[in-house]
C-alpha positions in Angstrom: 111.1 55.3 57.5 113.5 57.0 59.5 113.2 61.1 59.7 115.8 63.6 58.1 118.3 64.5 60.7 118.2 68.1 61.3 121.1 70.4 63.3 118.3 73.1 63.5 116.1 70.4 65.5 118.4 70.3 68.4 117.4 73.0 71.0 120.8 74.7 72.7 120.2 75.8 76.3 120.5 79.8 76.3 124.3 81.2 76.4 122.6 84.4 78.5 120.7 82.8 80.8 123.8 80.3 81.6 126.1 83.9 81.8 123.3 85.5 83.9 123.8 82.6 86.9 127.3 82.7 86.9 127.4 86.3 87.4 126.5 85.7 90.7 129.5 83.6 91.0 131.9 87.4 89.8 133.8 88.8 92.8 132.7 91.2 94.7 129.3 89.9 95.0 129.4 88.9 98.1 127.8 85.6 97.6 130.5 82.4 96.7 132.0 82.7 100.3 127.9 81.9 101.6 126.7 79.3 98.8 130.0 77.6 99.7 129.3 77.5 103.2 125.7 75.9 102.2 128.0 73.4 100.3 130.1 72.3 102.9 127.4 72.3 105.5 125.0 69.9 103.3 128.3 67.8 102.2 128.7 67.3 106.0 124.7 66.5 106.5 125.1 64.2 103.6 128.3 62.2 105.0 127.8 61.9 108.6 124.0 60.7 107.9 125.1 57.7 105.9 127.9 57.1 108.1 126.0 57.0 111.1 123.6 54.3 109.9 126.7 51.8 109.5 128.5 53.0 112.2 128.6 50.1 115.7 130.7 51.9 117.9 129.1 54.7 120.4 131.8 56.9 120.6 131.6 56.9 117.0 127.9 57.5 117.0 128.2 60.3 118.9 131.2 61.9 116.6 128.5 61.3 114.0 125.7 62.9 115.3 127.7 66.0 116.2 128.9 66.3 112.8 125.5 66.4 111.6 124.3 68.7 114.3 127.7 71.0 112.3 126.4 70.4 109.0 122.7 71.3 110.0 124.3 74.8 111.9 126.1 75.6 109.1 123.9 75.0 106.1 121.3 77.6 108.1 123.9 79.9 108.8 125.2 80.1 105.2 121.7 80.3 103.9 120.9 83.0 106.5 123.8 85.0 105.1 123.0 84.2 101.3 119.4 85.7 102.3 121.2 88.6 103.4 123.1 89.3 101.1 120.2 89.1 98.6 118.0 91.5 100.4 120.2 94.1 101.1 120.8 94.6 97.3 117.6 95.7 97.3 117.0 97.5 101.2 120.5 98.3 101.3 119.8 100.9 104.3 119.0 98.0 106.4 121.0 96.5 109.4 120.6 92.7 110.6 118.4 93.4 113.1 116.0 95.4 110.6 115.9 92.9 108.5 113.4 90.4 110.3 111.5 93.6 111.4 111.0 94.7 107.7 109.7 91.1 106.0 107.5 90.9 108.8 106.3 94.9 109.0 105.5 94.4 105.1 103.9 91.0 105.4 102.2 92.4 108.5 100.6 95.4 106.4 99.4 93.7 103.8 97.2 91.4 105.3 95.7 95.1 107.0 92.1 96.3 106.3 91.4 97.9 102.9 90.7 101.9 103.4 90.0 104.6 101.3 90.2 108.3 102.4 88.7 111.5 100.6 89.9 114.6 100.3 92.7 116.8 99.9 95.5 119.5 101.5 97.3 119.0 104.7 94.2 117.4 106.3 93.9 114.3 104.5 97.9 113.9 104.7 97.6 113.9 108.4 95.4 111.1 108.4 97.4 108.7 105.9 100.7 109.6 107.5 99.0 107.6 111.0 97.3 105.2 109.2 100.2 103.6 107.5 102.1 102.3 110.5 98.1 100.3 110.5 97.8 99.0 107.0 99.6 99.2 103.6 95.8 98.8 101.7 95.6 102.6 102.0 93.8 104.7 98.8 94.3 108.3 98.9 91.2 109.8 96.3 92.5 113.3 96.3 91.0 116.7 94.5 92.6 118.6 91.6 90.6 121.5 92.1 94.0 123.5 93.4 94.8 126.8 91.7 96.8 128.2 94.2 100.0 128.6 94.7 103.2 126.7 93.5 100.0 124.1 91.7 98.6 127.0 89.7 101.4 128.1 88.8 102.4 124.7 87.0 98.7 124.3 86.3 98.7 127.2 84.1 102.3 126.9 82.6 102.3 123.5 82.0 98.5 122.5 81.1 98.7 119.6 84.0 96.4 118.9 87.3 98.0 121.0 90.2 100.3 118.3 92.1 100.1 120.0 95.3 97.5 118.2 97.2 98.9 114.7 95.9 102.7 115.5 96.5 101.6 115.8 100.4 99.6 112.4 100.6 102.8 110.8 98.3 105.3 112.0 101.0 102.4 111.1 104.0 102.5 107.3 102.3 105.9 106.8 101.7 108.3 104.7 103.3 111.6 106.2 101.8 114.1 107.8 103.6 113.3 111.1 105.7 115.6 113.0 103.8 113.8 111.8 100.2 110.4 113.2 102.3 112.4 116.1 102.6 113.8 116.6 99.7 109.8 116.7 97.8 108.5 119.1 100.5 111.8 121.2 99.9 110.2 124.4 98.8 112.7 127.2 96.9 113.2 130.5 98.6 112.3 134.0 97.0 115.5 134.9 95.8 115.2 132.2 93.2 113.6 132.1 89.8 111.7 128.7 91.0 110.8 131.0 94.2 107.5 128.8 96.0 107.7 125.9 94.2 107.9 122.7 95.7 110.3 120.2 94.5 108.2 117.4 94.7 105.8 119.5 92.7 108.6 119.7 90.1 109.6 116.5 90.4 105.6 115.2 89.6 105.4 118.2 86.5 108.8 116.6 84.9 107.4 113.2 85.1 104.0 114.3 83.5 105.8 115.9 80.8 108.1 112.6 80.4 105.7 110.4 80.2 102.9 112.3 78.8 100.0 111.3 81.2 99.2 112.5 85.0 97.8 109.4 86.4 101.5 107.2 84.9 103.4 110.2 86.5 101.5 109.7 89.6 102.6 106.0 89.9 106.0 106.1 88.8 106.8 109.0 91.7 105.2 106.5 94.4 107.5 104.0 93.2 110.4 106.7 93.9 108.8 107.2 97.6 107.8 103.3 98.3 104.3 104.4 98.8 102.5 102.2 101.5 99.6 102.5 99.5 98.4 104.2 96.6 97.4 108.3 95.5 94.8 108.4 93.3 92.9 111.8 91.5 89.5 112.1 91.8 89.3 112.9 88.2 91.6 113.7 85.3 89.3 116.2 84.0 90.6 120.0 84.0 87.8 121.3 86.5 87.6 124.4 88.5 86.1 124.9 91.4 83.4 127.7 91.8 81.6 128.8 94.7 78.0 130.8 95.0 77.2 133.3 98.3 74.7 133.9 100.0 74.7 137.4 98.7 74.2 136.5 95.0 77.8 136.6 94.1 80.2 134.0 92.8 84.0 133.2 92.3 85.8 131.1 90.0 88.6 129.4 91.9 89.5 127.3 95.0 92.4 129.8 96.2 90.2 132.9 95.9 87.1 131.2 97.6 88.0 131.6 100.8 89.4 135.4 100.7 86.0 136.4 99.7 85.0 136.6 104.0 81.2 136.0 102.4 79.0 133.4 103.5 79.0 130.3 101.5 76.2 128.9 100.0 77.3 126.4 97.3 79.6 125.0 95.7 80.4 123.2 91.9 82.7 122.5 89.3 83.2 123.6 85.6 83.0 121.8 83.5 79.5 120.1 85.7 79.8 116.7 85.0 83.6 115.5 85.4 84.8 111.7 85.2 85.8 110.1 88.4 88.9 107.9 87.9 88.3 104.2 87.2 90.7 103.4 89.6 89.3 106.0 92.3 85.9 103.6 91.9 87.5 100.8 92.2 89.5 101.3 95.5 85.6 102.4 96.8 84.0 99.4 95.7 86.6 96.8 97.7 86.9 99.3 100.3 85.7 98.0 104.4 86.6 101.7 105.4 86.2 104.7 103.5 87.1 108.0 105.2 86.0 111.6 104.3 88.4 114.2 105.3 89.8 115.8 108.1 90.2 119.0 105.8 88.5 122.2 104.5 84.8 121.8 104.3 84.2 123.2 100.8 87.7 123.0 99.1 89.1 119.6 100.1 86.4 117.3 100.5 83.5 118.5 98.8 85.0 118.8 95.5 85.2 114.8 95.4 82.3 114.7 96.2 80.7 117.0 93.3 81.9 114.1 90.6 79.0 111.8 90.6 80.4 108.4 90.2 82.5 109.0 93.4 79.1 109.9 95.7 77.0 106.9 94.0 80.0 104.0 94.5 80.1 105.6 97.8 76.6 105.3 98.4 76.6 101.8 97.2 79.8 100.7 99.2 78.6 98.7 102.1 81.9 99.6 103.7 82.0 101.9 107.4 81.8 105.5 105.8 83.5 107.7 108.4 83.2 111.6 108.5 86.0 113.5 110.3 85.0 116.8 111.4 87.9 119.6 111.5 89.0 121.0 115.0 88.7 124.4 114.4 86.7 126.7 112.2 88.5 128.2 108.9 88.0 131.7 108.2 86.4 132.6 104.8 84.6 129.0 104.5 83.1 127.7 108.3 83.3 130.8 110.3 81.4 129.9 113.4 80.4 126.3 112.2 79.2 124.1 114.7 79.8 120.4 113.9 76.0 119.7 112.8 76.8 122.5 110.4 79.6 121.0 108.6 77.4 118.0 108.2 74.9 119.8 107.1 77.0 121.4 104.1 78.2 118.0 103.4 74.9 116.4 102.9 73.8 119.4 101.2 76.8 118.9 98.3 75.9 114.5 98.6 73.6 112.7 100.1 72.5 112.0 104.1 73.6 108.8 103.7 76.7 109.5 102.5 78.7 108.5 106.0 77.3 106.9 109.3 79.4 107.8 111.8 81.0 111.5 113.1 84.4 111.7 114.5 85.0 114.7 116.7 87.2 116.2 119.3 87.2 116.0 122.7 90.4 116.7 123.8 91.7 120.0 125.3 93.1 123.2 123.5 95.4 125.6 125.8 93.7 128.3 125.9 96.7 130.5 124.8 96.5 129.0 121.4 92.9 129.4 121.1 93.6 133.6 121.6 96.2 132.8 118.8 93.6 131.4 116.5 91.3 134.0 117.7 93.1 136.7 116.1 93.0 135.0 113.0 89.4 134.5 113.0 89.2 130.8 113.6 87.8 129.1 117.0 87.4 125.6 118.0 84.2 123.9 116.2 81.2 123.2 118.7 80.6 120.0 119.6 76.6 119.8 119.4 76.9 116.0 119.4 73.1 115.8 120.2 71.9 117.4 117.4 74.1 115.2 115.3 72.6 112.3 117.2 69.2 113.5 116.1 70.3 113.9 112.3 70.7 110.2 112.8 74.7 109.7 112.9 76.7 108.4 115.4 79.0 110.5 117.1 82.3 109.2 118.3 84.1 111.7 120.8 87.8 111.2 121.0 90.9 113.0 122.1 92.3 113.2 118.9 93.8 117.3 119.2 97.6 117.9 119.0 97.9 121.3 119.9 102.1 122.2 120.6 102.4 125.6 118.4 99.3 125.0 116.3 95.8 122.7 116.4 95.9 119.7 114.6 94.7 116.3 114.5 97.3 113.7 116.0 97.9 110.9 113.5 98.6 108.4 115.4 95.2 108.6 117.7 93.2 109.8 114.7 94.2 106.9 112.6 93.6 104.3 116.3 89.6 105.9 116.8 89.1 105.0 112.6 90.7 101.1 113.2 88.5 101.0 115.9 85.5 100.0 113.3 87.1 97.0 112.2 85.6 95.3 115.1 81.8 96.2 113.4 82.9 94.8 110.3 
């Protein structure tokens, strides 16, 4: 028995996908001119191949043989250009000779070692801004514990993390233009109503407001940059950090920590117990390197290190746990710190086993810029490396100092000594 026919049975091919291809066919395109040189050259590939296997004559032959040498040249050469035209839609900044040089940068990247680095402020942006040109499998954990500033100012207007500390490792990551890096550092003179702000703080408050979570804000701005890499918030909790002297006293706050000039003795957050970001433990677990600081001692790093989950997985990690010790001292937090002393603190707020090897300075400060920091109260940390040694960590000494106008660690070397463990992985 036959079956009922039925019009509705027939499938008809899709009118928008058939419209979509041929828009590549609309002028201005800048693609018929190269799929019909393709055309051409496979038409003379196709011809002069069959020809030649009838042809008897050697003058013939060799007519033949160049024509399909032709078809070959010009079927790569309009495929080249096709190429090119397709992936400067998308890079259109690029030049032909970029072009090879940024497939294979990004392919080149990616297959890089996976690192994660903890901490926050202009420390821990120094570090990601050198090891990017290494590896794009780069995590940035940074703390929200930031009141100060342009960040507490939004913090307390706008109910939202302070974005400070991960606008500077977004711009450190990205691989935008300079002037988009330039245009999220621009800050706003006094004479304005939006006087210290940051735009890129802006731009990251907007974006938390538009979409209605942090962490979504977060990614859609590294999309903006082309992050090598990802930025990642400790936690989403609202904490604060507070910090107990050595005289009894306290204070509430990571800006007004510091101005208290009293010795430190601890440190913690309210509320006690935040939640570290699932994604934060994630990037620790499949982590081969994980990094803490360069940055301040009791406002940058350790504040990561006071959510629980983070110090555990990093416990757990079998990855090479680094510790990058600051060049100089920072008046209000580690006056007169040796290097033992920082790790000391550290530990203190972890675990000792928290990292295995040290990373500290050996190169030379001018000792003009040393008076400079002297006035401020800051002087270059002492290297008692044996007294480290005997802590049980390996110290790795390293001219790692840029020191033209102000003392800071040079990306590029930092970011060479910390690739310099893939070797014991």
């Amino acid at each position: 028995m036959r079956k009922k026919f039925n019009i509705k049975n027939i499938q008809l091919p899709n009118t928008n996908k058939i419209k979509d291809i041929f828009k590549w066919l609309y002028p201005g395109m800048g693609i018929k001119r190269w799929i019909g040189l393709s055309a051409f050259g496979l038409l003379l590939l196709v011809f002069a191949s069959n020809h030649l296997r009838t042809e008897e004559y050697w003058i013939l032959l060799i007519l033949d043989a160049i024509v399909v040498i032709s078809g070959i040249i010009i079927l790569i050469l309009g495929i080249k250009r096709m190429m090119r035209s397709f992936i400067l839609t998308f890079i259109p900044s690029s030049k032909d000779g970029e072009l090879v040089d940024i497939v294979y940068q990004r392919r080149h990247l990616a297959r890089g070692p996976k690192i994660v680095a903890v901490g926050g402020g202009t420390g821990l942006s120094v570090l990601l801004s050198g090891l990017k040109e290494y590896t794009s499998n780069i995590t940035a954990i940074v703390t929200v514990a930031d009141d100060g500033g342009s960040s507490g100012r939004l913090r307390q207007q706008f109910d939202i993390l302070p974005p400070g500390d991960i606008r500077n490792c977004l711009v450190a990551l990205a691989d935008a233009p300079t002037l988009m890096r330039e245009l999220f550092q621009f800050r706003f003179d006094k004479n304005s109503d939006l006087a210290g702000h940051s735009f890129g703080n802006l731009f990251i408050t907007v974006m938390t407001r538009l979409t209605g979570d942090f962490e979504k804000a977060i990614r859609e701005t590294s999309k903006v940059l082309a992050l090598r890499g990802q930025v990642i918030p400790s936690t989403l909790d609202n904490v604060v950090l507070v910090a107990g002297y050595k005289d009894g006293s306290s204070t509430e706050g990571e800006d007004r920590i510091p101005k208290v000039h009293i010795p430190i003795d601890k440190v913690y957050l309210r509320p006690a117990q935040p939640q570290a970001t699932p994604e934060a433990i994630k990037a620790i677990e499949e982590a081969q390197i994980i990094v803490l600081g360069p940055g301040s001692l009791y406002t940058s790093i350790i504040p990561n290190l006071l959510i629980k989950e983070i110090t555990d997985s990093i416990l757990a990690s079998e990855a090479i746990k680094v510790y990058v010790c600051n060049i100089m001292t920072q008046y209000g937090e580690t006056d007169n710190y040796s290097v033992s002393d920082h790790i000391k603190v550290l530990i203190g707020h972890s675990h000792p086993r928290i990292f295995n090897y040290c990373i500290v300075n050996t190169g030379y400060i001018p000792q003009d810029i040393i008076k400079r920091y002297e006035q401020e109260n800051a002087c270059p940390v002492v290297n008692d490396a044996d007294n480290i040694t005997k802590m049980g960590y390996r110290v790795i000494g390293d001219d790692i100092v840029m020191s033209e106008g102000m003392v800071r660690h040079d990306s590029s070397k930092l970011a060479r000594a910390i690739l310099g463990f893939i070797e014991e992985i």
